[in-house]
VEXDOMI-26373 format. One record per atom (N, C-alpha, C): atom name; x negated, z negated, y. Coordinates in steps of 0.02 Angstrom, whole numbers, plus 50000, padded with zeros to 5 digits. Layout:
<nodes>
- CA_X_Z_Y
...
</nodes>
This chain:
<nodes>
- N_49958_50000_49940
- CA_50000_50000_50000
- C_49957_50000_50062
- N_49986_50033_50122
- CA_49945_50039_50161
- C_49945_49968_50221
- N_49896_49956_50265
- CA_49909_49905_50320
- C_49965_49901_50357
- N_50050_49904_50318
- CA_50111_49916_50360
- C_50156_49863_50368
- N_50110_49800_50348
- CA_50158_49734_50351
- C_50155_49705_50428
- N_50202_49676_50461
- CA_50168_49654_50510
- C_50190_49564_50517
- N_50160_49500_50544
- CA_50171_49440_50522
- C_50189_49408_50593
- N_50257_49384_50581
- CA_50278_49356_50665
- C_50278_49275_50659
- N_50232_49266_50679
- CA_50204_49184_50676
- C_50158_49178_50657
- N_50089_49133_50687
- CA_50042_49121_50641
- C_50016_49046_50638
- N_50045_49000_50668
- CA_50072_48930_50651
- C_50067_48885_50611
- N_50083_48839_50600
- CA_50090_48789_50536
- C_50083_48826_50484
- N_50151_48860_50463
- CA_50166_48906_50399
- C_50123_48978_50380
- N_50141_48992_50459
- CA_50110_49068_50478
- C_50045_49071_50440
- N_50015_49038_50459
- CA_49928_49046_50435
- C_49919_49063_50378
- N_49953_49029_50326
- CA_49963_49044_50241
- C_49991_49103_50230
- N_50037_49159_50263
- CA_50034_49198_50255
- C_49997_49249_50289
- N_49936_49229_50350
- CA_49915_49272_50374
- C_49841_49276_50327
- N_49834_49229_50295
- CA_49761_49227_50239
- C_49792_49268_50158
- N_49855_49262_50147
- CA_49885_49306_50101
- C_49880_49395_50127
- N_49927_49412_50163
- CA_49927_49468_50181
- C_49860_49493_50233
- N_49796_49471_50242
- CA_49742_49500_50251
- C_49700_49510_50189
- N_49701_49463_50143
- CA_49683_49453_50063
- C_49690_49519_50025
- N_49762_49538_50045
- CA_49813_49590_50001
- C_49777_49658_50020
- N_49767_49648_50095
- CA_49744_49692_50129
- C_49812_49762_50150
- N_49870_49716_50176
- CA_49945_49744_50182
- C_49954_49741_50279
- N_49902_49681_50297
- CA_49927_49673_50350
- C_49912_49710_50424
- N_49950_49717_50463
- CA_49963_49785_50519
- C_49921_49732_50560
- N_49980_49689_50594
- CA_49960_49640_50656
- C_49982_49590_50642
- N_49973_49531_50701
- CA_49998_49480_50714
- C_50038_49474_50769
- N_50099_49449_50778
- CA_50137_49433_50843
- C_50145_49359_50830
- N_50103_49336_50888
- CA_50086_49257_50907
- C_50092_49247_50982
- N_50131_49216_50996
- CA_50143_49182_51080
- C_50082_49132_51107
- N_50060_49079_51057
- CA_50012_49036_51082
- C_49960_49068_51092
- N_49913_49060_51149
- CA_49864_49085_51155
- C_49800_49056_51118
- N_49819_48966_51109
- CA_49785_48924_51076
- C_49759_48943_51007
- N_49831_48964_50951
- CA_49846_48978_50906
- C_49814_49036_50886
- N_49815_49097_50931
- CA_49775_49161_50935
- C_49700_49133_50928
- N_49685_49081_50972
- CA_49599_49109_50972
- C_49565_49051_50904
- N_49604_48991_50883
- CA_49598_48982_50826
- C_49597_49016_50751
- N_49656_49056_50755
- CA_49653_49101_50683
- C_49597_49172_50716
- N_49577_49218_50759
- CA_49543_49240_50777
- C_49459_49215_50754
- N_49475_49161_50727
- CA_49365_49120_50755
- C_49384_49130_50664
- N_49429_49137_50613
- CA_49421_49162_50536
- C_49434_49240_50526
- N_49501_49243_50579
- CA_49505_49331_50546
- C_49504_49384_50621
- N_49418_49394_50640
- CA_49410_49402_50700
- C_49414_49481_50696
- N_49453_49516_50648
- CA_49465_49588_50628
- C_49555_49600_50632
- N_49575_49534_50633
- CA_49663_49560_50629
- C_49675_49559_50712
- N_49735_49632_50740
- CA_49748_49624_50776
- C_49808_49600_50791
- N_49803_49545_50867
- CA_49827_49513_50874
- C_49877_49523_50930
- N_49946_49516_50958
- CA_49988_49536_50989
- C_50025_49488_51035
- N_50069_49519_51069
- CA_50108_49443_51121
- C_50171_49500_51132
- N_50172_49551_51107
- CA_50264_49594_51153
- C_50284_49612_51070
- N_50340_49591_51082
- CA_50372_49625_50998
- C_50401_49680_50985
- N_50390_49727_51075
- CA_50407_49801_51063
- C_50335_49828_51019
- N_50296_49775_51017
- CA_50209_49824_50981
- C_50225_49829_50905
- N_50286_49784_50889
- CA_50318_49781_50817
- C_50371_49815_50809
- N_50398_49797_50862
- CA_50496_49847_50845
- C_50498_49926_50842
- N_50449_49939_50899
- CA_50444_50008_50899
- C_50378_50058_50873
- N_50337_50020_50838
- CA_50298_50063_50796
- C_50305_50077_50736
- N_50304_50134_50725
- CA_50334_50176_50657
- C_50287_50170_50600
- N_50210_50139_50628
- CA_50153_50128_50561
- C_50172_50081_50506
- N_50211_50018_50545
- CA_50262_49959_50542
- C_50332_49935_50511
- N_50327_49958_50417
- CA_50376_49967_50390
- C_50430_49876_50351
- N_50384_49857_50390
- CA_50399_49756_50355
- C_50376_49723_50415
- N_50388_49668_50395
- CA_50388_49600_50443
- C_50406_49548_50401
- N_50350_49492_50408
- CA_50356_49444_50352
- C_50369_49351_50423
- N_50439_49348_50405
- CA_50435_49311_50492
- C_50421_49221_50471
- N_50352_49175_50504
- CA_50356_49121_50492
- C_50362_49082_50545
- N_50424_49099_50584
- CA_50428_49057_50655
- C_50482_49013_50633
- N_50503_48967_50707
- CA_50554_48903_50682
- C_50612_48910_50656
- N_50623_48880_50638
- CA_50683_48896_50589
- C_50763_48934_50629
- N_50753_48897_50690
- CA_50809_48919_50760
- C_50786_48976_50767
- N_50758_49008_50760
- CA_50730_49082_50778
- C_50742_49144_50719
- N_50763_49095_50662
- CA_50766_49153_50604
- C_50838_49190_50604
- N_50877_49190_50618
- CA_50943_49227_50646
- C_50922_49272_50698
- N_50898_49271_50775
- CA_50877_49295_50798
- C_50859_49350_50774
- N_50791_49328_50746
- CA_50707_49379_50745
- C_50757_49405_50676
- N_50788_49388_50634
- CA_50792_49426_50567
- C_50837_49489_50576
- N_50884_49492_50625
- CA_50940_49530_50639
- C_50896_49598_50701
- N_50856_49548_50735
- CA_50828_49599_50788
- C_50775_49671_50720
- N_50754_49631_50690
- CA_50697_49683_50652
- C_50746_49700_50603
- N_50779_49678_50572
- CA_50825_49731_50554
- C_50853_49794_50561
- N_50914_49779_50624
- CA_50912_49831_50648
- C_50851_49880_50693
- N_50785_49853_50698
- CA_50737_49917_50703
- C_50707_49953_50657
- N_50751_49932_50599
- CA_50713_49987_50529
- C_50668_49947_50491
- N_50663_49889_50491
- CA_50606_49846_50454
- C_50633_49808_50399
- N_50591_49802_50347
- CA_50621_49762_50295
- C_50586_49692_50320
- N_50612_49645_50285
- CA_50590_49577_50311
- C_50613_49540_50257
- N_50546_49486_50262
- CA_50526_49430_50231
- C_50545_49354_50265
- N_50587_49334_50269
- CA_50599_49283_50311
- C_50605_49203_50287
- N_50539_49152_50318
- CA_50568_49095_50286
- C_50625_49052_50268
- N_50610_49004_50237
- CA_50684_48970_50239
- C_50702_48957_50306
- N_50766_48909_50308
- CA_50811_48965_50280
- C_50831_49023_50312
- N_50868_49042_50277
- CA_50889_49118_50316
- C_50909_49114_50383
- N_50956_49068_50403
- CA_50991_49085_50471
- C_51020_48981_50458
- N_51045_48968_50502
- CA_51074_48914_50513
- C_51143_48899_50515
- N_51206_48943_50512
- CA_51250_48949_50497
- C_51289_49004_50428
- N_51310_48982_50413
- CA_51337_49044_50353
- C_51370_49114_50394
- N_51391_49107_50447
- CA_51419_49165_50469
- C_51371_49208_50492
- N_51297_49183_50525
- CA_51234_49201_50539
- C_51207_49241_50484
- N_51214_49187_50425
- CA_51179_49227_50365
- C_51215_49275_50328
- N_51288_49281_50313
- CA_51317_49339_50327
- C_51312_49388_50339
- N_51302_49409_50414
- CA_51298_49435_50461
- C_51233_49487_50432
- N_51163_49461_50444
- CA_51115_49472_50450
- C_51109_49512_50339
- N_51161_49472_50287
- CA_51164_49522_50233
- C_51196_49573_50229
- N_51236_49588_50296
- CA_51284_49642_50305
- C_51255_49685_50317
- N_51198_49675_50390
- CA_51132_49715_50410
- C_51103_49751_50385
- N_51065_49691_50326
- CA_51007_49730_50274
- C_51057_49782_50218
- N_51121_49787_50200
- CA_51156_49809_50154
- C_51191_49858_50193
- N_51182_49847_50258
- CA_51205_49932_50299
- C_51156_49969_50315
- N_51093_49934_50325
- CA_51068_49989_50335
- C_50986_50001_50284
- N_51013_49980_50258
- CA_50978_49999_50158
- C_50916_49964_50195
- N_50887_49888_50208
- CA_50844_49871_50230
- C_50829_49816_50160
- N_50779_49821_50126
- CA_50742_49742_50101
- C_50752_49672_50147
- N_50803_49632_50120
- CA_50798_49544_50177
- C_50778_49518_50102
- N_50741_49466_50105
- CA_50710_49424_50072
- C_50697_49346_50098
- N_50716_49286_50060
- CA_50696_49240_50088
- C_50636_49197_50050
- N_50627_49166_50103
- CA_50535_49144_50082
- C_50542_49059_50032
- N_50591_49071_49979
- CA_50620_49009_49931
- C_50564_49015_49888
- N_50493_48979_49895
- CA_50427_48985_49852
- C_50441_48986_49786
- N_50470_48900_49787
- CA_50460_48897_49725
- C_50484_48919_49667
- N_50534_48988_49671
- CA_50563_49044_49627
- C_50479_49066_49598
- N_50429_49073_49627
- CA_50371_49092_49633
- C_50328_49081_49591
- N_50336_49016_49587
- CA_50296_48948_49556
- C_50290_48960_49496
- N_50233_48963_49439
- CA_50204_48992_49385
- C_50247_48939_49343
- N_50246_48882_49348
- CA_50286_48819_49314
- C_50353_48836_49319
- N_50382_48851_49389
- CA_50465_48834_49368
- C_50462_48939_49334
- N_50448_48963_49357
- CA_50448_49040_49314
- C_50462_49024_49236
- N_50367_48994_49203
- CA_50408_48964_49142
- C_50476_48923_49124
- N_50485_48874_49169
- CA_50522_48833_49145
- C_50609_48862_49135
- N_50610_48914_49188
- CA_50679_48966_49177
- C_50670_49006_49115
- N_50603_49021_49077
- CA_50613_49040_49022
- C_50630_49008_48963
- N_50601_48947_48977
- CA_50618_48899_48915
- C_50685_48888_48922
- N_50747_48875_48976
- CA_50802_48842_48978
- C_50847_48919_48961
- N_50828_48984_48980
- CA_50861_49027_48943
- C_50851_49053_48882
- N_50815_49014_48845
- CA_50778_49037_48782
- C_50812_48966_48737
- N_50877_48905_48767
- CA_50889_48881_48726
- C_50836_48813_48716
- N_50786_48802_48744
- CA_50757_48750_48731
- C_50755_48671_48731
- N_50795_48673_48793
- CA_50817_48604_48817
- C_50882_48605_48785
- N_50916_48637_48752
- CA_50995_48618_48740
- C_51033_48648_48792
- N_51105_48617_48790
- CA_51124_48621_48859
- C_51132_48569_48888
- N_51129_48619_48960
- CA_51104_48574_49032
- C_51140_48548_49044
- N_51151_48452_49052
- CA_51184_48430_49069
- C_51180_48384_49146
- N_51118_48398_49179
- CA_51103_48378_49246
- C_51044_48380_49258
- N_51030_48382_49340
- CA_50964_48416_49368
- C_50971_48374_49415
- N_50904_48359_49440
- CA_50905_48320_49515
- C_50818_48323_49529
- N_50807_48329_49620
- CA_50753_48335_49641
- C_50737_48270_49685
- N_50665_48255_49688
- CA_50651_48219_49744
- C_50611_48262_49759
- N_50619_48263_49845
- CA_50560_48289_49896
- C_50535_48234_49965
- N_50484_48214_49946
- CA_50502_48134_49965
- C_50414_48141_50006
- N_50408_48129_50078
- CA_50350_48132_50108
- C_50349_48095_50182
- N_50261_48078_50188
- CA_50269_48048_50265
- C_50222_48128_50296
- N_50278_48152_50316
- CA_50244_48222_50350
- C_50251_48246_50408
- N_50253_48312_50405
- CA_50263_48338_50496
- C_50356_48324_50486
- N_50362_48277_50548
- CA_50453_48266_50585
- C_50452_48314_50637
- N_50516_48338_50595
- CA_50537_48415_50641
- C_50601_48389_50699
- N_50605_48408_50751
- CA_50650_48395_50799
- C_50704_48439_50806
- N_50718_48513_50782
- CA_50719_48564_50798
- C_50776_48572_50722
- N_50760_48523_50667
- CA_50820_48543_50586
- C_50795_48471_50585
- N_50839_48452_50540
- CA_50852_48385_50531
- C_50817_48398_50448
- N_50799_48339_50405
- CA_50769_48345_50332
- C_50801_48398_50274
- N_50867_48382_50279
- CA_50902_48415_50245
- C_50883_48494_50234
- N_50871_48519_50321
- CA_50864_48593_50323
- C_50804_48609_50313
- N_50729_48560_50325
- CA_50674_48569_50303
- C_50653_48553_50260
- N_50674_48532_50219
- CA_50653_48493_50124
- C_50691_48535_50096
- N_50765_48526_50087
- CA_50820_48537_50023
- C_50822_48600_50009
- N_50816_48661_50055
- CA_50814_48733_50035
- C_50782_48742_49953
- N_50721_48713_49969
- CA_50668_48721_49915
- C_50712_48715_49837
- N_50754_48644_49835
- CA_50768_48626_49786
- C_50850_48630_49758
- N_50876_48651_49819
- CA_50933_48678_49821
- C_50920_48762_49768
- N_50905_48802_49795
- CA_50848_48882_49793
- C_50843_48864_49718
- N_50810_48831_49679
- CA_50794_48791_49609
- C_50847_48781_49564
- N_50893_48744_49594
- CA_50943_48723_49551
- C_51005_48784_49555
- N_51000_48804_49595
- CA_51044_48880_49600
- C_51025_48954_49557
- N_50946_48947_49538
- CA_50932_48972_49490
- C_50945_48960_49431
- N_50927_48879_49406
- CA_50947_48887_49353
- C_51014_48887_49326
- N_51048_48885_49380
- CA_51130_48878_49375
- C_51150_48961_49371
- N_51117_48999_49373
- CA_51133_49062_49370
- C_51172_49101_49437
- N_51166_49058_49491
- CA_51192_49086_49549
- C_51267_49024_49562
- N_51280_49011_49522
- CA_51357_48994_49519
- C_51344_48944_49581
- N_51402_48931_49602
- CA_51410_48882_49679
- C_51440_48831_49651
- N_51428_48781_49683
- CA_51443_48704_49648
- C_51544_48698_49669
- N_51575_48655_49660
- CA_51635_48664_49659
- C_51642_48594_49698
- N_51599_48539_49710
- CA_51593_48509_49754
- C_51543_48485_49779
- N_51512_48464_49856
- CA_51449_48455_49886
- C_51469_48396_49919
- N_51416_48344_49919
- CA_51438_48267_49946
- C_51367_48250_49960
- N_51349_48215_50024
- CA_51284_48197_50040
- C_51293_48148_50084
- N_51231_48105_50080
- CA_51233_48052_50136
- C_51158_48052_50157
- N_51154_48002_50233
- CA_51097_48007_50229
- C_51103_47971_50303
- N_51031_47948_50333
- CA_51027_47911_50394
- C_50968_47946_50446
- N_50966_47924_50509
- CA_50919_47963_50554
- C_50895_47878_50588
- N_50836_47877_50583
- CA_50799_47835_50585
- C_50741_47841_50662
- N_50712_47892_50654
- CA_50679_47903_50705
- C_50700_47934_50789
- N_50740_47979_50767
- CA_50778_48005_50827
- C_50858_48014_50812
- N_50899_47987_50847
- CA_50970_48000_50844
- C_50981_48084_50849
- N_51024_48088_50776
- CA_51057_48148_50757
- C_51018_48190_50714
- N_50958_48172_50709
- CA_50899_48197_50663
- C_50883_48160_50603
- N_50919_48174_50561
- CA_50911_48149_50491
- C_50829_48128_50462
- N_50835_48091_50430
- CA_50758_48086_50402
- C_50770_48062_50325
- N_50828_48066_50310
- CA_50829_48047_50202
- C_50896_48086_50217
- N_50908_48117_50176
- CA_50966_48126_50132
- C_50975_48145_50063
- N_51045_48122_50038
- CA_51056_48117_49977
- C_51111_48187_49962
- N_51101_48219_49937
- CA_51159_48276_49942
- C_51189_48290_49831
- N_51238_48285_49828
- CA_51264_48271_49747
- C_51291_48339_49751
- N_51272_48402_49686
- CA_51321_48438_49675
- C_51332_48429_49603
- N_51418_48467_49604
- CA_51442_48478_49539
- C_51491_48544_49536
- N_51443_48567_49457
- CA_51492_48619_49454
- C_51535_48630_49397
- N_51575_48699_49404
- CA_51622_48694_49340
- C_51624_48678_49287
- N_51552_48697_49242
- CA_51550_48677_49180
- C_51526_48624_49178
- N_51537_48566_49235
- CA_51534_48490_49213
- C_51449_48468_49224
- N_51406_48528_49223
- CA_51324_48526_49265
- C_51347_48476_49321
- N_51283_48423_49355
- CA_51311_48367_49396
- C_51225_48400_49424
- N_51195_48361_49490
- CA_51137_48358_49508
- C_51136_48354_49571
- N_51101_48317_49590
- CA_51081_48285_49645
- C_50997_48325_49687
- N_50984_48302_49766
- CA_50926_48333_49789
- C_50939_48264_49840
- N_50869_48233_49835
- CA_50857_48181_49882
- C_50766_48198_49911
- N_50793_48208_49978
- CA_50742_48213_50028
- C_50711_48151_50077
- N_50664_48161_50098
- CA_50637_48118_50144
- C_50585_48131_50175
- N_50574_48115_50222
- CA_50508_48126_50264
- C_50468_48078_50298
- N_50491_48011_50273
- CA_50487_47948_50290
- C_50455_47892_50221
- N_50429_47923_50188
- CA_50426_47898_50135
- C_50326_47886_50116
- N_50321_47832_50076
- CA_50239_47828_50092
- C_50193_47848_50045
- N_50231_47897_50021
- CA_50179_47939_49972
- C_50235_48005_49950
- N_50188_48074_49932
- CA_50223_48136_49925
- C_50216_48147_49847
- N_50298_48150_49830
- CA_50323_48181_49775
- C_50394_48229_49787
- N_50352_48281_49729
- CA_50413_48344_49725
- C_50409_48342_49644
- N_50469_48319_49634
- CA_50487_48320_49556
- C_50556_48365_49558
- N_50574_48393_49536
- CA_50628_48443_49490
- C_50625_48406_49406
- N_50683_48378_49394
- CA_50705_48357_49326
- C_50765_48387_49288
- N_50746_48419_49239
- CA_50808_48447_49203
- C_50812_48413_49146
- N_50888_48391_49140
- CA_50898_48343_49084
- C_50969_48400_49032
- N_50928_48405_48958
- CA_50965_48452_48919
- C_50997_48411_48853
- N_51023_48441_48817
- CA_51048_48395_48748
- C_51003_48388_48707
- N_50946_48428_48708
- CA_50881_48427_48665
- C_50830_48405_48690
- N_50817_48422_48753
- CA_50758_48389_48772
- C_50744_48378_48853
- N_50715_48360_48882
- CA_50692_48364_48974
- C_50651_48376_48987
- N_50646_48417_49034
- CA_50575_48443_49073
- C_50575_48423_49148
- N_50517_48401_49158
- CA_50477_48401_49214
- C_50439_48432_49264
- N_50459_48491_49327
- CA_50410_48516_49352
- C_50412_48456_49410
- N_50335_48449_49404
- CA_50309_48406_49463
- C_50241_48444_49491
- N_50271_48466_49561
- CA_50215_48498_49600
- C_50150_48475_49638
- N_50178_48394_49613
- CA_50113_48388_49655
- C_50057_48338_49586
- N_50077_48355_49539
- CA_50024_48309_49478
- C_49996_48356_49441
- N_49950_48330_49409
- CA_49908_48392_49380
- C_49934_48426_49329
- N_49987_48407_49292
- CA_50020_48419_49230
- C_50069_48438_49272
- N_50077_48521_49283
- CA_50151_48529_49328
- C_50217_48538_49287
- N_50206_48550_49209
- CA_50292_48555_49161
- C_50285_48538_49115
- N_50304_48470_49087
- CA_50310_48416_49046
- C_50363_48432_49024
- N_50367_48420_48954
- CA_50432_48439_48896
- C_50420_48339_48866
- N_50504_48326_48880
- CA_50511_48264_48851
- C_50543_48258_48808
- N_50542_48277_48729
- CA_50594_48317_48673
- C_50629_48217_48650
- N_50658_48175_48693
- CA_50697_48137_48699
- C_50756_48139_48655
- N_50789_48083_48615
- CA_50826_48105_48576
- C_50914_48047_48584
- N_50990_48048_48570
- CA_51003_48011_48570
- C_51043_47991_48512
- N_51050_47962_48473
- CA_51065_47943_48421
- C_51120_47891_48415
- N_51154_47873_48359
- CA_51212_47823_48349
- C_51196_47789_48324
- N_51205_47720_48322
- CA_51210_47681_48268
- C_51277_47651_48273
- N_51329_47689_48239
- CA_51399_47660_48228
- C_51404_47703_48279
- N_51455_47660_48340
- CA_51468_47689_48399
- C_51428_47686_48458
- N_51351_47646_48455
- CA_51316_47613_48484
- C_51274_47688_48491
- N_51255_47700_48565
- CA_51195_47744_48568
- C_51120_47710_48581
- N_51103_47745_48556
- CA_51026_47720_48560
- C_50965_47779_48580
- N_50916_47759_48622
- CA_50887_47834_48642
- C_50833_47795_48602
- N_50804_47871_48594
- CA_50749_47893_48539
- C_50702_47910_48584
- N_50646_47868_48602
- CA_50592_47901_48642
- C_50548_47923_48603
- N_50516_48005_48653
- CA_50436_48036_48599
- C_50395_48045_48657
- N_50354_48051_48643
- CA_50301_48074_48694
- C_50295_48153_48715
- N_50284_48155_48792
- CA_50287_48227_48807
- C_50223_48232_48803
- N_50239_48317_48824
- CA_50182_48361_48805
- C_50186_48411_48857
- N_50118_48429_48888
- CA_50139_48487_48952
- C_50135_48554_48905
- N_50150_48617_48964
- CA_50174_48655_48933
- C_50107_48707_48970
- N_50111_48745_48924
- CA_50046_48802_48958
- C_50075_48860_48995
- N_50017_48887_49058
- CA_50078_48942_49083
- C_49983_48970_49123
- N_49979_49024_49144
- CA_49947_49066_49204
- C_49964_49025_49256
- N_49931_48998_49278
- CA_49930_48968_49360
- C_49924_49015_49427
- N_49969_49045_49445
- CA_49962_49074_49503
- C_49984_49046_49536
- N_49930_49084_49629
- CA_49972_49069_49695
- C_50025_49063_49702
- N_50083_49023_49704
- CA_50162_49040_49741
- C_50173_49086_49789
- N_50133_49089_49829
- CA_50139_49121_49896
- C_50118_49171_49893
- N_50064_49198_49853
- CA_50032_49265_49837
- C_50082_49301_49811
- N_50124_49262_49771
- CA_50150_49290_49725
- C_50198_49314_49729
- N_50227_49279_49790
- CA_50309_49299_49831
- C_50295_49339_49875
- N_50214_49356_49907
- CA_50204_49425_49965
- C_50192_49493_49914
- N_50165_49471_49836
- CA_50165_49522_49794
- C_50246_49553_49774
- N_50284_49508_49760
- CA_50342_49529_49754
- C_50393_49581_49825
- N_50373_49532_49863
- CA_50399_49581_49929
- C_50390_49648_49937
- N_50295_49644_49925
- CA_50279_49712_49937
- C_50279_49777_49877
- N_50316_49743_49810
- CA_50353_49779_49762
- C_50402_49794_49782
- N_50453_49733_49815
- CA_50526_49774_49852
- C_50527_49846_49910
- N_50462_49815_49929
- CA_50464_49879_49990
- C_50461_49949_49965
- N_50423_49927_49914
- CA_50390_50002_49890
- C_50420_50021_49837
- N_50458_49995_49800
- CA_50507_50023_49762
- C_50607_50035_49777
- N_50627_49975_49832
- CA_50686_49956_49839
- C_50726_49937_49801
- N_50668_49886_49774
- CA_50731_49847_49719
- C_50744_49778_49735
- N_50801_49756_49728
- CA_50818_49699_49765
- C_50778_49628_49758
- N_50772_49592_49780
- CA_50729_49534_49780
- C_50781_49494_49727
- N_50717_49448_49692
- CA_50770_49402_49664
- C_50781_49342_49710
- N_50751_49336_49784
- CA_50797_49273_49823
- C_50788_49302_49869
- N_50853_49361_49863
- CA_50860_49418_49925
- C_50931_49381_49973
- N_50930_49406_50018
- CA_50981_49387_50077
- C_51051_49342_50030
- N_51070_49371_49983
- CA_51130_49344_49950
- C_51116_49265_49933
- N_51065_49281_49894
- CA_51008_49205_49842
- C_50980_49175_49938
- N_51007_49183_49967
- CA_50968_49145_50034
- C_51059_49132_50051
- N_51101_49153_50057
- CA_51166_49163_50100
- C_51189_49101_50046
- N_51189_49089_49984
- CA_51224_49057_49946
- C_51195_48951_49951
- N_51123_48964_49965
- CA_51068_48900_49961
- C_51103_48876_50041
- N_51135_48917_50093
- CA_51142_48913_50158
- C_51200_48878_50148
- N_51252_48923_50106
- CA_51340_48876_50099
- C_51314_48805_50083
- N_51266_48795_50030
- CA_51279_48734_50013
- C_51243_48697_50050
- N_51204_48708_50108
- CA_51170_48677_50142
- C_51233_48641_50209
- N_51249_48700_50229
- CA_51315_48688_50263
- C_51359_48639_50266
- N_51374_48649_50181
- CA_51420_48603_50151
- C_51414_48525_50140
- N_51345_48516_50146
- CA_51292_48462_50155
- C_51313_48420_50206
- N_51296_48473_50268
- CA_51277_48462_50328
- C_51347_48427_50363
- N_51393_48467_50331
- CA_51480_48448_50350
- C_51487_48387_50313
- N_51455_48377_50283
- CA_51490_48298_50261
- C_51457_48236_50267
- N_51406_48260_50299
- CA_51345_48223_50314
- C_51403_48201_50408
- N_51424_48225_50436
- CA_51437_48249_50504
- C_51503_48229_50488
- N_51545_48222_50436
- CA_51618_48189_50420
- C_51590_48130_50413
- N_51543_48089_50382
- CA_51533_48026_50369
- C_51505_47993_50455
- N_51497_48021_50478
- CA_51436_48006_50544
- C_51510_47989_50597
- N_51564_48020_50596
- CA_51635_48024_50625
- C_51636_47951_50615
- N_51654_47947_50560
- CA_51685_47895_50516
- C_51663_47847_50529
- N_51603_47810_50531
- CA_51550_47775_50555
- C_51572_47745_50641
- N_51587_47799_50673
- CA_51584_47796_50741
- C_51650_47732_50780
</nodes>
């Protein structure tokens, strides 16, 4: 592929994809506002050029993508503007901030035959990759509940409250392995601690038809970082934990009767072997397969529009309880 990607942000996030797509050797330019930010990533990649007008992106025809890592308030915006200039796009979580936004912007990419993609890593992730093979291959049994912690003392965002900067991830996760299906009810709680109206824990419970239950508890307030994903099956449980060295643990757990009395059967797990790749490499490799072939992403605008309802749905009851309170 030729140098036709171009990367709008180069920031916190930005940077990780501006060391990916110079790596790839995909990338056009950079469109960066800080000047700070410019002459920092400049003193590593003193060969990428660097930009400040986004007509140097909208209207150049060398310029067939845009991979966007700006704030999250900006992804409705910037995703709809490069859209309609003919660009496929890569856009972080989440897609847009309202469902009618994200909508909107899959109507876009589906009118006007454009690639939208959202930047949900850990679809990516060499561990949970396997671990969707093992749970459609029958391994765990069936699934009878899932739940995440994303639990950290990290960067506090002013701009999305935890919910919208943690839960995507694990929301994105559990919607995979659910096969897309939408939960049939969404219930969350949660408190804002540091700044009024800005969440910093929440608890968000879904359940769906076939009686699947699972939970996603976030934090950003918390004094040590864990990201666990737990799937609990009739045969056995697995573990992806992203941040331990053993990232997918099989716990072949058992439960047994005695009379009417259950009794669990503990065994010892065992991790599971897999190719360790980049996440992020791996999701700008995939993109730049969509571009160049036009085949749909697997956490394309829809797989981003659906992680958004239930974020929403979150967010509304999070905002009914906060009433209630008052």
């Amino acid at each position: 592929m030729e140098k036709n990607i171009a990367l709008i942000g180069a920031g916190y996030w930005g940077k990780n994809h501006l060391k990916n797509l110079h790596r790839l050797n995909v990338l056009h330019s950079v469109l960066e506002l800080s000047e700070e930010i410019v002459r920092e990533r400049k003193k590593e990649f003193p060969d990428v050029l660097f930009v400040t007008q986004d007509s140097s992106i909208l209207n150049n025809p060398d310029i067939c993508a845009v991979v966007i890592a700006a704030p999250a308030a900006r992804h409705y915006e910037l995703t709809k503007k490069y859209l309609l200039a003919g660009k496929d796009v890569l856009v972080e979580k989440p897609l847009a901030l309202t469902t009618a936004e994200g909508q909107e912007l899959v109507d876009i990419a589906g009118g006007h035959n454009r690639i939208l993609m959202v930047g949900h890593i850990l679809q990516y992730h060499s561990a949970v990759i396997k671990l969707k093979e093992l749970i459609d291959a029958g391994e765990l049994g069936e699934i009878r509940y899932i739940y995440s912690n994303r639990l950290n003392i990290g960067k506090l965002r002013t701009e999305e409250n935890v919910l919208w900067s943690f839960a995507p991830h694990d929301i994105s996760l559990i919607s995979m392995i659910m096969n897309g299906e939408e939960p049939v009810r969404v219930d969350a709680h949660g408190g804002a601690y540091v700044k009024p109206g800005i969440y910093d824990t929440t608890l968000t419970t879904l359940e769906f038809k076939n009686g699947v239950k699972s939970h996603v508890f976030v934090n950003w307030l918390h004094p040590f970082k864990e990201q666990k994903l737990v799937v609990v099956g009739s045969e056995k449980m697995a573990v992806f934990d992203d941040v331990g060295d053993k990232k997918l643990l099989i716990y072949p757990h058992k439960i047994n009767f005695n009379g009417d009395i259950p009794v669990a059967m503990k065994a010892e797990s065992y991790p599971v072997d897999f190719e360790m790749k980049e996440p992020l490499r791996e999701e700008l490799l995939h993109f730049i397969h969509c571009v160049e072939t036009r085949e749909t992403s697997k956490t394309d605008g829809v797989e981003g529009l659906n992680v958004l309802k239930i974020l929403e749905m979150a967010e509304q009851s999070l905002m009914r309880k906060s009433k209630n309170q008052e």
